[in-house]
LOLUM-606790 format. One record per residue: x, y, z of N, C-alpha, C in turn; residue in three letters. Coordinates in steps of 0.05 Angstrom, whole numbers, plus 5000, padded with zeros to 4 digits. Each point is the difference from the previous one (the first is absolute). Example, Ala and Ser with C-alpha at 12.3 -4.5 7.8 and 13.67 -1.06 7.14 Angstrom:
residues 2
<<5264,4886,5156>,<4982,5024,5000>,<5018,5024,5000>,'ALA'>,
<<4993,5021,4986>,<5016,5024,5001>,<4985,5022,5014>,'SER'>,
END
This chain:
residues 188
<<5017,4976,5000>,<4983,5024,5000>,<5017,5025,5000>,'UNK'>,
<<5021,4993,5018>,<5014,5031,5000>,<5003,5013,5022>,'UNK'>,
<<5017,5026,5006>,<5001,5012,5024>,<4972,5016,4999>,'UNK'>,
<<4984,5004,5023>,<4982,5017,5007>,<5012,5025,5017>,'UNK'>,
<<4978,5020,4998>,<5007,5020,5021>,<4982,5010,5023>,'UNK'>,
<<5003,4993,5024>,<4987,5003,5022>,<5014,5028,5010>,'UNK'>,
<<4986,5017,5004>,<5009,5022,5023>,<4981,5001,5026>,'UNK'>,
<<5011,4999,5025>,<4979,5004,5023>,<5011,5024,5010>,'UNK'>,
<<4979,5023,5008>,<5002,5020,5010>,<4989,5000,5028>,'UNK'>,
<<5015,5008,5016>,<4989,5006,5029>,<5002,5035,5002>,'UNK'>,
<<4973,5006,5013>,<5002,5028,5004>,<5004,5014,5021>,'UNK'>,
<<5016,5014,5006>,<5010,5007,5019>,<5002,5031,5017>,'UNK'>,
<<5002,5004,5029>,<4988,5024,5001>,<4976,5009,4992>,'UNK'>,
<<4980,4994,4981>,<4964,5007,4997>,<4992,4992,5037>,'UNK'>,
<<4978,5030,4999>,<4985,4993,5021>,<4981,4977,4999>,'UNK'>,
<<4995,4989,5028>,<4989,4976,5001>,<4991,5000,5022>,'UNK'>,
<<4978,4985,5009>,<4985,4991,5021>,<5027,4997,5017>,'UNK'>,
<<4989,4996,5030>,<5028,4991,5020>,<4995,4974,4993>,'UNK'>,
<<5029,4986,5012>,<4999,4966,5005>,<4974,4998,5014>,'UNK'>,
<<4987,4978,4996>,<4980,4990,5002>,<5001,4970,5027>,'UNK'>,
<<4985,4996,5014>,<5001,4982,5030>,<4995,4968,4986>,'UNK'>,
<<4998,4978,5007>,<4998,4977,4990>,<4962,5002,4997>,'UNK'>,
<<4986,5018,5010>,<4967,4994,5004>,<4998,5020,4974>,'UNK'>,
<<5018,5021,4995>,<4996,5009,4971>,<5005,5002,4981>,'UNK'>,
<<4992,5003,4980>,<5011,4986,4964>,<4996,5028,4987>,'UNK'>,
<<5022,5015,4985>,<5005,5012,4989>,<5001,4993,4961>,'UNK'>,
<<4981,5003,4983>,<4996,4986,4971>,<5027,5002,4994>,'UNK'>,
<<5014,4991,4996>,<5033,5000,4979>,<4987,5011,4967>,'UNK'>,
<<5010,5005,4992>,<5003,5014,4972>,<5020,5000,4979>,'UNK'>,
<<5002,4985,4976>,<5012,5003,4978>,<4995,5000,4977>,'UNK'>,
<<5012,5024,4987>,<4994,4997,4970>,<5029,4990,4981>,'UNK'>,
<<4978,4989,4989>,<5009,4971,4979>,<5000,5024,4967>,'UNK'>,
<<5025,4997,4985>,<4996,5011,4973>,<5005,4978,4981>,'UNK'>,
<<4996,4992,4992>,<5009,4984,4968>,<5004,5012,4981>,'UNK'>,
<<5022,5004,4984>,<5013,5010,4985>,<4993,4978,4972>,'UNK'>,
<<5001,5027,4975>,<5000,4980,4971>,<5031,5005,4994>,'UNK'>,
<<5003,4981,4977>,<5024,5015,4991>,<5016,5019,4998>,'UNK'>,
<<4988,5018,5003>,<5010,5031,4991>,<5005,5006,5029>,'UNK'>,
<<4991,4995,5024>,<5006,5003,5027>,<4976,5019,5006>,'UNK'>,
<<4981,4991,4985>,<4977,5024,5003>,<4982,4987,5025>,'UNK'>,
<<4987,5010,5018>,<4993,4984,5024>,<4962,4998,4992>,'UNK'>,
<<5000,4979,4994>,<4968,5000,4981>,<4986,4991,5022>,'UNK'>,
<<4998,4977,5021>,<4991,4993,5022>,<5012,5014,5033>,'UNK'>,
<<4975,5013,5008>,<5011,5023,5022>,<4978,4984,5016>,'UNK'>,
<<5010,4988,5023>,<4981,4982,5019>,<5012,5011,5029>,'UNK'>,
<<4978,5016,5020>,<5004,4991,5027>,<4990,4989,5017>,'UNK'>,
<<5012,4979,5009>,<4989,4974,5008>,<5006,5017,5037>,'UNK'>,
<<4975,4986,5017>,<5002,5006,5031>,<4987,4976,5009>,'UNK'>,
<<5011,4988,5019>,<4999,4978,5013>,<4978,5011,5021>,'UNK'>,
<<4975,4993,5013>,<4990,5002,5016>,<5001,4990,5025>,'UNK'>,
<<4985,5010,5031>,<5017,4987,5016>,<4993,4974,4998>,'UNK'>,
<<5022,4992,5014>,<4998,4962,5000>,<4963,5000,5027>,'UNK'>,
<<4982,4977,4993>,<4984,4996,5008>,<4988,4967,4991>,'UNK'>,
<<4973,4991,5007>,<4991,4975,4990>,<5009,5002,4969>,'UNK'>,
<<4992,5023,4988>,<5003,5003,4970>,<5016,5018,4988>,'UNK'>,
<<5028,5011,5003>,<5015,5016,4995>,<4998,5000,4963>,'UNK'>,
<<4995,5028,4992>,<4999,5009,4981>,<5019,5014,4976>,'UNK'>,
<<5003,4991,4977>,<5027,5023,4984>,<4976,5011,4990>,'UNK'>,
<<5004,5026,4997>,<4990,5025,4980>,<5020,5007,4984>,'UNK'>,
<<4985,5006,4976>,<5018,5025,4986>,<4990,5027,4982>,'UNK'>,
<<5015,5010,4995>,<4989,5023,4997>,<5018,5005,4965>,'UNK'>,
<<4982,4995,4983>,<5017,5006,4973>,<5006,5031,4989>,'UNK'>,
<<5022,5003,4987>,<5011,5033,5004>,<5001,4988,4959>,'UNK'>,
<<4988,5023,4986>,<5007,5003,4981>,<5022,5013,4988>,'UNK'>,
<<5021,4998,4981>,<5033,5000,4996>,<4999,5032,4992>,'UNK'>,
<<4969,5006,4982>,<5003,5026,4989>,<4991,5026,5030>,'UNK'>,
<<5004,4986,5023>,<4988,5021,5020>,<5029,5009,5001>,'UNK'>,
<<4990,5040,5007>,<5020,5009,5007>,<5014,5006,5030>,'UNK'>,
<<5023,4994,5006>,<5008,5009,5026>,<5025,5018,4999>,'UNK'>,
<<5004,5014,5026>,<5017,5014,4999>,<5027,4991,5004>,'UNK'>,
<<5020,5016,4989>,<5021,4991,4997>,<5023,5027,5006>,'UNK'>,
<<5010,5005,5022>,<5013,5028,5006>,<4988,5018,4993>,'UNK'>,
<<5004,5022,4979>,<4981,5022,5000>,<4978,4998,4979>,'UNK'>,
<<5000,4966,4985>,<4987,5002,4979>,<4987,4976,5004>,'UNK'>,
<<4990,4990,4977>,<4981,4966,5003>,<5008,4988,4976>,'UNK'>,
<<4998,4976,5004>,<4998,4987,4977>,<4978,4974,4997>,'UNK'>,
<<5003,4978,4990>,<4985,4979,5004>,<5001,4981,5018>,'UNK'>,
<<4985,4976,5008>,<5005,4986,5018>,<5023,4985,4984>,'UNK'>,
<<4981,4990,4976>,<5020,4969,4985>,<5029,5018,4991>,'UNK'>,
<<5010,5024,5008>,<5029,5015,4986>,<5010,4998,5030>,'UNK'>,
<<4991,4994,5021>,<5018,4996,5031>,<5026,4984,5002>,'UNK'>,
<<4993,4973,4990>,<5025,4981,4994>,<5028,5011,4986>,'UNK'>,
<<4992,5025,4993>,<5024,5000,4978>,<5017,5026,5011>,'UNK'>,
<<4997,5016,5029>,<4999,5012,5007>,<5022,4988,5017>,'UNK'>,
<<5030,5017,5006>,<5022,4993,5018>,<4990,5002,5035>,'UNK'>,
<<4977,5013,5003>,<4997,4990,5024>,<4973,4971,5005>,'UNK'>,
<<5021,4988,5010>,<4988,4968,5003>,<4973,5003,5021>,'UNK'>,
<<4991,5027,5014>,<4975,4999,5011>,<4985,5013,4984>,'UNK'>,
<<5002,5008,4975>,<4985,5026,4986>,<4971,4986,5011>,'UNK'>,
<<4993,4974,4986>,<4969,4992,4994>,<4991,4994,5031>,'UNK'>,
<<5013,4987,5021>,<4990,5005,5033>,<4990,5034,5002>,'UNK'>,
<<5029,5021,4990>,<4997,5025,5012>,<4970,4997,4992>,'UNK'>,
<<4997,5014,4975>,<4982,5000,4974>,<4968,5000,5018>,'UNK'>,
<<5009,4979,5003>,<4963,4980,5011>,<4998,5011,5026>,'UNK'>,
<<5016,4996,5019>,<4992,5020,5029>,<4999,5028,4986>,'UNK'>,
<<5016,5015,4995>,<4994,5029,5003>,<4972,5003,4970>,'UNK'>,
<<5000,4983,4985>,<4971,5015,4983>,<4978,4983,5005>,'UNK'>,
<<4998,4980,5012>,<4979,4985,5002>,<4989,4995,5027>,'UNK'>,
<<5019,5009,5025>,<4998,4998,5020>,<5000,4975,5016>,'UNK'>,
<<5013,4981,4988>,<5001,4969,5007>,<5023,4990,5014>,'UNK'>,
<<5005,5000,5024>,<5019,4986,5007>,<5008,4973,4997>,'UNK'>,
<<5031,5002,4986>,<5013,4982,4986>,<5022,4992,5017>,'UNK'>,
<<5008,4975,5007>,<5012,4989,5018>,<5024,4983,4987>,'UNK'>,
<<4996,4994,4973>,<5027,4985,4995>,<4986,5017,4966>,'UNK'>,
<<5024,4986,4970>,<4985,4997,4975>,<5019,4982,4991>,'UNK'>,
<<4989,4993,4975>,<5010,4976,4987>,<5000,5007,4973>,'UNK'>,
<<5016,4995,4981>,<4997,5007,4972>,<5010,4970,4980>,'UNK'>,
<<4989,4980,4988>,<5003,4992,4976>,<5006,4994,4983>,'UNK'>,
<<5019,4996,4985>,<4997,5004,4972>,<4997,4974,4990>,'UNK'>,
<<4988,4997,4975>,<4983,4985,4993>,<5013,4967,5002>,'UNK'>,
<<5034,4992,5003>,<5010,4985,4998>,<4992,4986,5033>,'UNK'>,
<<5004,5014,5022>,<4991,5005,5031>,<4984,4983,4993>,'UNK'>,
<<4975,5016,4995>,<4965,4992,5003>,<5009,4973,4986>,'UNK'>,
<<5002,4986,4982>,<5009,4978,4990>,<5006,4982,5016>,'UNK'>,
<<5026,5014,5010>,<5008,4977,5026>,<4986,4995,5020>,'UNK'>,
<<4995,5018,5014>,<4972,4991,5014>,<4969,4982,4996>,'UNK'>,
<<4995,5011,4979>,<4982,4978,4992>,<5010,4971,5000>,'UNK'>,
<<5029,4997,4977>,<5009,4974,5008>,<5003,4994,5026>,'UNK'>,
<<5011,5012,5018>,<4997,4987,5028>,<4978,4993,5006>,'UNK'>,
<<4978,5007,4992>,<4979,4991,5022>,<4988,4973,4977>,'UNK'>,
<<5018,4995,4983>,<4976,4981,4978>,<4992,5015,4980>,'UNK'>,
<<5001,5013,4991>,<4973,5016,4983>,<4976,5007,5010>,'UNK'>,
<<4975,5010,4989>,<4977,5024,4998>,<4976,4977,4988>,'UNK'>,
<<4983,4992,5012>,<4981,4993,4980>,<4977,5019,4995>,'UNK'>,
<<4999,4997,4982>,<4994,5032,4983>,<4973,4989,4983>,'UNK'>,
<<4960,5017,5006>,<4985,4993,4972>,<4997,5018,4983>,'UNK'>,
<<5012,4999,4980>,<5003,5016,4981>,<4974,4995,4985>,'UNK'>,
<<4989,5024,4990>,<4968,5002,4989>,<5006,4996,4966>,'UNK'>,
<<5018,5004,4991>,<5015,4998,4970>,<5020,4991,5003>,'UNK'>,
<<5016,4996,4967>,<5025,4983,4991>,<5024,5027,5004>,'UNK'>,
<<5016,4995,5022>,<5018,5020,4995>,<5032,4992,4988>,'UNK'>,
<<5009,5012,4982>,<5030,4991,4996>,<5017,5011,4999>,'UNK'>,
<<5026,4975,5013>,<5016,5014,5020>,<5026,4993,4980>,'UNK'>,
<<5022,5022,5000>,<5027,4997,4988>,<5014,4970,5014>,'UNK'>,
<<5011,4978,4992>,<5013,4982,5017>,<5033,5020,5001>,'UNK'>,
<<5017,4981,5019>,<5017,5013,5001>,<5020,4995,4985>,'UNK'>,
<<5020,5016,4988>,<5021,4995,4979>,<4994,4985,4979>,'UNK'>,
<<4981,5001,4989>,<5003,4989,4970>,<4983,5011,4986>,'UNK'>,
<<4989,5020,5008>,<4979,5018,4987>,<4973,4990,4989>,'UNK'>,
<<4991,4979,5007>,<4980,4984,5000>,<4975,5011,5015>,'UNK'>,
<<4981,4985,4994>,<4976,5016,5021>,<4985,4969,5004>,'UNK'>,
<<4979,5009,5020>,<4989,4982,5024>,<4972,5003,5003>,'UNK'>,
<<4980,4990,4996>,<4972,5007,5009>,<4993,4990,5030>,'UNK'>,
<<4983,5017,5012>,<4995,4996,5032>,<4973,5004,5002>,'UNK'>,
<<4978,4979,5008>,<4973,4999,5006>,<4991,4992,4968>,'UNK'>,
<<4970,5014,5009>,<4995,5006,5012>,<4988,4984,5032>,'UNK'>,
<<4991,5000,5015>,<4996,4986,5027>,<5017,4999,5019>,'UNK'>,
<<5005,4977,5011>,<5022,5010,5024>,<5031,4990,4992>,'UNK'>,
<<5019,5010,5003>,<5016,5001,4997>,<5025,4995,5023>,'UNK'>,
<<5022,4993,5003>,<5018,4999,5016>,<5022,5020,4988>,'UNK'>,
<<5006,5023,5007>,<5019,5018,4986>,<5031,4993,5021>,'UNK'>,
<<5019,4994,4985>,<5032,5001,5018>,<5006,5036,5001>,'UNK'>,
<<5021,4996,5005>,<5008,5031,5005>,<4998,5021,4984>,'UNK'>,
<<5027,4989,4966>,<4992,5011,4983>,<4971,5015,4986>,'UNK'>,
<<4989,4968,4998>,<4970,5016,4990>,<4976,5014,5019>,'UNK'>,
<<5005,5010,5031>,<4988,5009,5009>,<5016,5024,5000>,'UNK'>,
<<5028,5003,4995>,<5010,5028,5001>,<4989,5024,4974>,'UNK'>,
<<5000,4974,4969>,<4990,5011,4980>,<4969,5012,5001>,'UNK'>,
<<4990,4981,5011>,<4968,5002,4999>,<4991,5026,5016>,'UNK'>,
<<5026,5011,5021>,<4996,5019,5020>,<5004,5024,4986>,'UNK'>,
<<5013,5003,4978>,<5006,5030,4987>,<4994,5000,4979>,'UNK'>,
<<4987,4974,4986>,<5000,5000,4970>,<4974,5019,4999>,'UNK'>,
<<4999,5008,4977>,<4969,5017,4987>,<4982,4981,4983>,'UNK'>,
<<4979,4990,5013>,<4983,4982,4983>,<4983,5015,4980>,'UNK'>,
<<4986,4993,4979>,<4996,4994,4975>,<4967,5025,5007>,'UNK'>,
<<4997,5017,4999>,<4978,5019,5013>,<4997,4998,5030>,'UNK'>,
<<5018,4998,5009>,<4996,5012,5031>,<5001,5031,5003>,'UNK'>,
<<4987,5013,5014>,<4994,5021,5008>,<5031,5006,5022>,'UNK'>,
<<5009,5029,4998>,<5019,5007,5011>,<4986,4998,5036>,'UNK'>,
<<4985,4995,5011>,<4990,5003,5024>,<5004,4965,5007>,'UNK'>,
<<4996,4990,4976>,<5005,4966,5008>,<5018,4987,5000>,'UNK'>,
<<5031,5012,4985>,<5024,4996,4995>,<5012,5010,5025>,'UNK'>,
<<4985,5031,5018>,<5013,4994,5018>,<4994,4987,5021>,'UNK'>,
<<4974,4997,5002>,<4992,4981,5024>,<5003,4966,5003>,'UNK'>,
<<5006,5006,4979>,<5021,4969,4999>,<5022,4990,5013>,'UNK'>,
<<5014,5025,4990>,<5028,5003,5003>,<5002,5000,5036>,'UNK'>,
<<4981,5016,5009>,<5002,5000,5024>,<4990,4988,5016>,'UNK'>,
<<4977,4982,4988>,<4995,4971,5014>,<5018,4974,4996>,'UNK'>,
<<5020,5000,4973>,<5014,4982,5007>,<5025,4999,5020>,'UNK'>,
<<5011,5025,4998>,<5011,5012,5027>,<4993,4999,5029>,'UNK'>,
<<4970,5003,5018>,<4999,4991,5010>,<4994,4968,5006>,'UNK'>,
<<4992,4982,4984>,<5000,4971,5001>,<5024,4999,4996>,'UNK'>,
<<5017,5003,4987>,<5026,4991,4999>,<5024,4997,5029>,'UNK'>,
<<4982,5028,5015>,<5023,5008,5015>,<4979,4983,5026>,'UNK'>,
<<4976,5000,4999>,<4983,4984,5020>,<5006,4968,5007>,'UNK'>,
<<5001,4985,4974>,<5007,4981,4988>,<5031,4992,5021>,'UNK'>,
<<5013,5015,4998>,<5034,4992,5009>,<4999,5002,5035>,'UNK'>,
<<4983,5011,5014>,<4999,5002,5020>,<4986,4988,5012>,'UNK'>,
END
């Protein structure tokens, strides 16, 4: 498969609740980016752990790539954060314009998300149509579904950024950012 790239950010100095007693649970918070090729951050997921209880809960909260946040005296996009020399831009970003406290972040890139999926097995995936996927190195192609499917890493990384055949720009990205959070749900 190849080298992947994982970055984990811990944020540091942000105000925060005090430490918390063993009778209280403070939600933890991270946002998850997945990067396409280009290092463009297409899946923006913040995932918060609820407190632990009979039924302890993950939420998330999906951030679209084209939202703007601030960035020193100016803004830019969410999905242009990754590419940005400071490694908290997209933590800063999301606390100071969204008001979300962010406790760690994680970024991606599409080789990452791959590996991960392979760790856990693959994705079984029902795909409502025939989607096709590039195989790897031989420039060949692959049909997937339609129905359920078992996707390995590769083809869940493709399926995560590819642009299907009339999808609506609102469904390309909510894709993107649901396979990002299953992906990153999935490994934990």
């Amino acid at each position: 498969i190849g080298l992947g790239l994982v970055s984990l950010l811990r944020s540091e100095g942000v105000p925060g609740p005090e430490p918390s007693t063993p009778s209280e649970f403070v939600e933890e918070t991270l946002l998850l980016q997945v990067l396409d090729g280009e290092g463009y951050a297409l899946g923006n997921v913040v995932l918060g752990i609820e407190p632990p209880d009979a039924r302890p809960e993950t939420v998330f909260l999906a951030l679209p790539s084209s939202l703007l946040v601030p960035a020193g005296d100016d803004s830019i996009t969410l999905g242009n954060t990754p590419s940005s020399a400071d490694t908290l831009a997209a933590v800063n970003a999301v606390q100071d314009g969204v008001g979300v406290r962010i406790d760690a972040g994680i970024i991606l890139e599409r080789l990452a998300f791959a590996g991960l999926v392979d760790a856990i097995d693959g994705l079984w995936v029902d795909l409502d149509r025939p989607v096709l996927l590039p195989t790897v190195g031989d420039g060949q192609w692959r049909t997937l579904g339609p129905g359920l499917v078992k996707m390995d890493g590769i083809a869940a990384a493709d399926y995560a950024v590819m642009r299907l055949p009339g999808e609506t720009e609102q469904g390309f990205y909510g894709r993107a950012i649901m396979w990002a959070a299953i992906g990153w749900g999935a490994a934990i």
